[in-house]
VOVEX-997727 format. One line per field, with one value per residue: x, y, z negated of N, C-alpha, C in turn. Coordinates in steps of 0.02 Angstrom, whole numbers. Atoms other than C-alpha are relative to their C-alpha. Layout:
N
n.X (X; ...)
n.Y (Y; ...)
n.Z (Z; ...)
ca.X (X; ...)
ca.Y (Y; ...)
ca.Z (Z; ...)
c.X (X; ...)
c.Y (Y; ...)
c.Z (Z; ...)
END
This chain:
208
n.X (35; 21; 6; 52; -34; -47; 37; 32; -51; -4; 94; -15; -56; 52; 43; -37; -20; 67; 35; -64; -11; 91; -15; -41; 26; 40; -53; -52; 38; 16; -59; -18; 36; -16; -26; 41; 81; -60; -26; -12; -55; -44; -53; -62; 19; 62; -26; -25; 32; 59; -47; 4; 86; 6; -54; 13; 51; -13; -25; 63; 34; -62; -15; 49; -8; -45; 20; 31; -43; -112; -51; 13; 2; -67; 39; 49; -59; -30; 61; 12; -45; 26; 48; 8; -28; 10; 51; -46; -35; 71; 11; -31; 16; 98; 8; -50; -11; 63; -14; -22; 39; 53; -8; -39; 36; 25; 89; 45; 54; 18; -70; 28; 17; -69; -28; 27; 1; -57; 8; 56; -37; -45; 44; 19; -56; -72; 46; -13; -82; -18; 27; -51; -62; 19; 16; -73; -31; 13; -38; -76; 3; 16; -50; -58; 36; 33; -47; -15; 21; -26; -46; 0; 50; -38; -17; 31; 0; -67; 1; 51; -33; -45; 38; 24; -56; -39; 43; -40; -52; 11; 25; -51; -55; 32; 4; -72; -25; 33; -39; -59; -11; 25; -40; -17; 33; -10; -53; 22; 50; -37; -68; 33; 24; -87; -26; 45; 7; -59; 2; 20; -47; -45; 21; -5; -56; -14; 52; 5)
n.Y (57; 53; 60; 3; -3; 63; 52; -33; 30; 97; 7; 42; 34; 29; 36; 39; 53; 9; 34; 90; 21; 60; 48; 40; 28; 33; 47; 1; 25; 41; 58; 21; 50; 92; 25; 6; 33; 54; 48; -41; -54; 27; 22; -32; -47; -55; -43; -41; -59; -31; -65; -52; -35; -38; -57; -70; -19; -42; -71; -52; -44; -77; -47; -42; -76; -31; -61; -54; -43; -33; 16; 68; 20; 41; 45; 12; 30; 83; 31; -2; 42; 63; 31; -8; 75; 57; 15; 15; 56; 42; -17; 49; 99; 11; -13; 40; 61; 0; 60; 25; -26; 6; 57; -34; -49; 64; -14; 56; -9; 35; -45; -50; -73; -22; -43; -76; -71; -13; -25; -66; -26; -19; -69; -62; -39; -25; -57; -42; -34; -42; -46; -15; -42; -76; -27; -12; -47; -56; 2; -23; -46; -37; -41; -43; -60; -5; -42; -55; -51; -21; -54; -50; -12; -20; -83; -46; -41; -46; -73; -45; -26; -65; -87; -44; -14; -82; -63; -21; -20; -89; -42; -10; -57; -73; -13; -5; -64; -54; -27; -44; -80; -25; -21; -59; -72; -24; -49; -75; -52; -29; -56; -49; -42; -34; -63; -59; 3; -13; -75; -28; -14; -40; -65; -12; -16; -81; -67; -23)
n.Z (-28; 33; -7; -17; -49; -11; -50; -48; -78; -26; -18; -15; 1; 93; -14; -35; 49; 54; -38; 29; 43; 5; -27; 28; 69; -21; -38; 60; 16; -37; 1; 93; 30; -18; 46; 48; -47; -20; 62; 72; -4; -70; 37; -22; -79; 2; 44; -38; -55; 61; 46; -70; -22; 58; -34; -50; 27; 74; -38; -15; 63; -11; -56; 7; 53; -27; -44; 32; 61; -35; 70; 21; -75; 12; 25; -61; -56; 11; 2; -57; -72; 32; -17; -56; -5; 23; -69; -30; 19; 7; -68; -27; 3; -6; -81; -44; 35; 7; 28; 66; 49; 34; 45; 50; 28; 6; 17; -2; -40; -75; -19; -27; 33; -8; -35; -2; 52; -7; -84; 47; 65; -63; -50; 17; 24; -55; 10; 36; -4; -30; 51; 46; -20; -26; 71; 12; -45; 29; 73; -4; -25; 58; 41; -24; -29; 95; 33; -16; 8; 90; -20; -13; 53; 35; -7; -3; 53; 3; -12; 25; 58; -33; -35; 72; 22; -45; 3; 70; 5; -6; 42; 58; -34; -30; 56; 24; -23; 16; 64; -15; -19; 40; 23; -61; 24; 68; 12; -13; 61; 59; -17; -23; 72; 52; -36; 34; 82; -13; -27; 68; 62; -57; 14; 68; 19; -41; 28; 87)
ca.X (-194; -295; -313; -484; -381; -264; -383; -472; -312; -293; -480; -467; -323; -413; -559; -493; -392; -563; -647; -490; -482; -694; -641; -512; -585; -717; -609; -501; -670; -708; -554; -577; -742; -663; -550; -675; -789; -633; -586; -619; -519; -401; -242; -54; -92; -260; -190; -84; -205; -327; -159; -145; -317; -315; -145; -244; -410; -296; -194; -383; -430; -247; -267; -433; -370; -215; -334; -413; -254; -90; -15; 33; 101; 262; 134; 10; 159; 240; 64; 32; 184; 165; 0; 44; 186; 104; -53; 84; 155; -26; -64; 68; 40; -158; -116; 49; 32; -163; -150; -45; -117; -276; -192; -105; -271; -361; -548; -677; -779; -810; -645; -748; -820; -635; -569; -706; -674; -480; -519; -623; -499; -366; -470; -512; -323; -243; -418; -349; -153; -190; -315; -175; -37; -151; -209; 10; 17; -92; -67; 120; 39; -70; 64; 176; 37; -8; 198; 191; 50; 118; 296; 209; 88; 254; 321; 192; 212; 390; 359; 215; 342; 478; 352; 286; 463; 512; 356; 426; 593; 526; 409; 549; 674; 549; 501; 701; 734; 568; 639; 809; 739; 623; 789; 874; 741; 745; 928; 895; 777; 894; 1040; 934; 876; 1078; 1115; 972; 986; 1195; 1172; 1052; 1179; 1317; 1205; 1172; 1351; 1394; 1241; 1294)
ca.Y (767; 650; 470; 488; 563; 422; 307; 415; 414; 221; 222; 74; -18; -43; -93; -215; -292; -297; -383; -522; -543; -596; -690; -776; -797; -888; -994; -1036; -1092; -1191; -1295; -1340; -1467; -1592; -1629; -1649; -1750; -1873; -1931; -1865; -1860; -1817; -1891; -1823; -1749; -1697; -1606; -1521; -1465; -1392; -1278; -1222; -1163; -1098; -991; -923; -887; -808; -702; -634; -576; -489; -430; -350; -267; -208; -94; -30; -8; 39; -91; -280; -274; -379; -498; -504; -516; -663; -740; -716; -798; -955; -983; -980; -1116; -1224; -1220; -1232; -1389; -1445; -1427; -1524; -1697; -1686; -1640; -1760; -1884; -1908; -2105; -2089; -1940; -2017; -2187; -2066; -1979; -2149; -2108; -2222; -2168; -2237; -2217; -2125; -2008; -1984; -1951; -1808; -1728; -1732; -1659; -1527; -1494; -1468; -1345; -1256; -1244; -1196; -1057; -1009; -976; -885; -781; -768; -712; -562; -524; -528; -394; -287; -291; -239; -106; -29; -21; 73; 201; 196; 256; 363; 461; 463; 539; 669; 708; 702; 847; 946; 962; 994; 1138; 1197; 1197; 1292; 1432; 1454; 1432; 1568; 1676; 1670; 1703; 1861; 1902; 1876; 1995; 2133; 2120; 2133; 2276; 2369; 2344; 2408; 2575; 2601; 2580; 2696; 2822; 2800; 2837; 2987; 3055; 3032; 3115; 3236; 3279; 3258; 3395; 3500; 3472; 3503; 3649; 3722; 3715; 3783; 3929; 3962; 3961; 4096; 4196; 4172)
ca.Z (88; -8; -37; 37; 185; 182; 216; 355; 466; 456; 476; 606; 563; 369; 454; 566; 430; 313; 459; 480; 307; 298; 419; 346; 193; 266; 373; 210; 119; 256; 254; 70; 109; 236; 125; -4; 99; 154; -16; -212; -294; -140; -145; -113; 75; 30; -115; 0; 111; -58; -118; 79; 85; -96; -54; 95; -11; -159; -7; 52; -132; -124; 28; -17; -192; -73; 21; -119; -228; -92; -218; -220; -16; -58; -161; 4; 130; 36; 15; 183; 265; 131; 188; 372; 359; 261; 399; 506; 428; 412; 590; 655; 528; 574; 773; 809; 676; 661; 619; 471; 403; 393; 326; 208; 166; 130; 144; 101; 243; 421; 507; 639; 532; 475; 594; 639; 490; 505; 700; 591; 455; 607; 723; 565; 506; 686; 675; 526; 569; 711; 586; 469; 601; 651; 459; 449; 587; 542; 357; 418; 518; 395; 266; 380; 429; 216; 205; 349; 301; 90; 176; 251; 109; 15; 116; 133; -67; -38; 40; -47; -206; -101; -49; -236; -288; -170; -226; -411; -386; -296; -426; -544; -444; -412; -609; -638; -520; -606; -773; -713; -632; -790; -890; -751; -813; -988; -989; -893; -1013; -1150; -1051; -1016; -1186; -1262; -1126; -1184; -1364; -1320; -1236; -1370; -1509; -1378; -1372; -1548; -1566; -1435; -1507; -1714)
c.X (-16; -1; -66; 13; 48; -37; -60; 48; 22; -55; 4; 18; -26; -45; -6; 45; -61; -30; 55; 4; -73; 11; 63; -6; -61; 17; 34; -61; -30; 39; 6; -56; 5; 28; -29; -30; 27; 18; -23; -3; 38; 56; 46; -28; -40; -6; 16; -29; -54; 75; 7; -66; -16; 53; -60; -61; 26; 29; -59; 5; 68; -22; -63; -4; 64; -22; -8; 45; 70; 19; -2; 19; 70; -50; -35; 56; 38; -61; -32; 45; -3; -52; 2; 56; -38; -55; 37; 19; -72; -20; 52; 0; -53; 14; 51; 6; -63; -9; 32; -9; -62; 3; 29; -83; -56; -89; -26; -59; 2; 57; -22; -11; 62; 23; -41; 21; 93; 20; -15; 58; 75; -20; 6; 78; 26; -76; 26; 87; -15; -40; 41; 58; -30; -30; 96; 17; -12; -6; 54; -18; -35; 34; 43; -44; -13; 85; 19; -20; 36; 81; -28; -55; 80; 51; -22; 4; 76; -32; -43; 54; 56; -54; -14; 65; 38; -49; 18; 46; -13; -36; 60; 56; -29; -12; 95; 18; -65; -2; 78; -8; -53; 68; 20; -31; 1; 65; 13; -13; 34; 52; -24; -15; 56; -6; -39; 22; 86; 7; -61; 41; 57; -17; 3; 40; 21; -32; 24; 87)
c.Y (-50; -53; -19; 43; -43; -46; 3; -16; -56; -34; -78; -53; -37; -36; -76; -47; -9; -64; -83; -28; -49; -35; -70; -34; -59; -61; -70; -52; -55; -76; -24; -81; -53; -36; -32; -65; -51; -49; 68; -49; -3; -24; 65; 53; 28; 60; 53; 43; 44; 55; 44; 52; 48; 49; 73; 36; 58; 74; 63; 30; 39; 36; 68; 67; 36; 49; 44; 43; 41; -42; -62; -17; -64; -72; -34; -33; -85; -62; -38; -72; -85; -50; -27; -72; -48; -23; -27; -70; -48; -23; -47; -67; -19; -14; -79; -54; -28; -81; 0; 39; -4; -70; 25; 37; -38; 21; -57; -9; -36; 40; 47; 62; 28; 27; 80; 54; -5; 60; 47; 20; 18; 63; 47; 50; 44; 78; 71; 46; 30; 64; 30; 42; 73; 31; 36; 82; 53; 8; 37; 63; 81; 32; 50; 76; 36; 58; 59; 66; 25; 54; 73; 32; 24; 83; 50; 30; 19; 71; 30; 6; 30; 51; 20; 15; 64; 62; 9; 31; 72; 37; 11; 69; 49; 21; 34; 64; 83; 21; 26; 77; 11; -5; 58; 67; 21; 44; 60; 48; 11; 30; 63; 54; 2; 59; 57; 24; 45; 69; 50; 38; 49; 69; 40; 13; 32; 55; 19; 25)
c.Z (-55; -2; 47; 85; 49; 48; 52; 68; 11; -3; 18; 1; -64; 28; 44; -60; -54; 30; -13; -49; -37; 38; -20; -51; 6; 11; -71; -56; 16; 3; -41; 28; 53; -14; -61; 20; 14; -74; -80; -49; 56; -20; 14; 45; -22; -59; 21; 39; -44; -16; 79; 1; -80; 7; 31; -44; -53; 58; 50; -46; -16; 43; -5; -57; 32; 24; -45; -55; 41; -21; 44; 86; 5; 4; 75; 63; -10; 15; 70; 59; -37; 31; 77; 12; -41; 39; 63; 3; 18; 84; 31; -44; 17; 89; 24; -43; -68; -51; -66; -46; -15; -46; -75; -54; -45; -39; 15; 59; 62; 31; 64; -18; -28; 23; 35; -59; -7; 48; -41; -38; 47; 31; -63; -22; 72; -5; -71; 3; 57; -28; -40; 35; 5; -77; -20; 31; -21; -73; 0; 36; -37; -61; 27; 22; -66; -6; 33; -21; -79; 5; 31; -56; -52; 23; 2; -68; -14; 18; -37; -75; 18; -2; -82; -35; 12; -47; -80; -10; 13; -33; -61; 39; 1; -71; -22; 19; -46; -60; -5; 13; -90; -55; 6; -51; -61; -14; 17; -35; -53; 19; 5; -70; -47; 38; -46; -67; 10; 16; -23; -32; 39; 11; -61; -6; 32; -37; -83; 8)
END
């Protein structure tokens, strides 16, 4: 079974995490310019919410050389759950403590328009952690289908090096037994030809 097999029987499951992950990446891009748009430079908070959204952007461009390499699932998994508490964290000072993360966030703008783009930079994070839990799932599902199929790929070359193993040994045994009887025969031939030769002289010496 091939790699080009591999990723035939988790057909689906790849594609489906490809899809989540343009989606996420999107999402993730998205969340970078109300922050932007609120204050620049941002301060503290809005700092915070530019390394959240950069996390999730860096755990797409993992997640994308993960498909193409098998590799780097630790990297992606940690990446993954990082990005999801800190949306997490985000999500609850934006949702339950709106007032002081926008006194905290201290935009020069119209506290209206503020607060829209807080409302915005909210929606897009709780859009993005429930993007992120199901990128988590299946991520975790894909790898496990990636080690099922590589265990059975790995046995199949067990056995295929038992059976040739076997088919050696028996070419080696059948060579062994066919240089034993061609011994067999040699010695024959020379018992055969002492006797002769033996019972020659044996004559001679009756006859002289």
């Amino acid at each position: 079974m091939t790699s080009s097999n591999l990723r035939h029987s988790c057909s689906f499951p790849i594609l489906l995490l490809s899809f989540l992950n343009f989606i996420l990446f999107i999402l993730s891009a998205a969340s970078i310019a109300p922050i932007v748009f609120l204050k620049t430079p941002p301060t503290s908070l809005g700092w915070s919410f530019l390394i959240v959204s950069s996390i999730s952007l860096l755990s797409c461009f993992i997640g994308f050389y993960s498909q193409l390499t098998h590799c780097c699932f630790i990297t992606h998994l940690s990446l993954l759950m990082a990005s999801c508490i800190g949306q997490l964290l985000g999500i609850l000072a934006l949702f339950t403590k709106e007032k002081s993360s926008l006194s905290m966030l201290k935009s020069p703008r119209d506290p209206r328009e503020a607060k829209v783009l807080v409302r915005l930079e909210c929606g897009v994070l709780m859009s993005m952690f429930v993007m992120q839990i199901g990128v988590l799932i299946v991520t975790c599902a894909v790898q496990s289908c990636w080690v099922r199929d590589y265990e059975s790929v790995e046995a199949e070359r067990e056995a295929w090096s038992r059976k040739r193993n076997q088919r050696i040994a028996k070419v080696q045994q059948e060579c062994m037994e066919n240089a034993n009887k061609i011994c067999e025969m040699k010695d024959k031939e020379f018992d055969d030809k002492i006797k002769n030769k033996y019972g020659q002289w044996v004559k001679n010496d009756f006859e002289g």
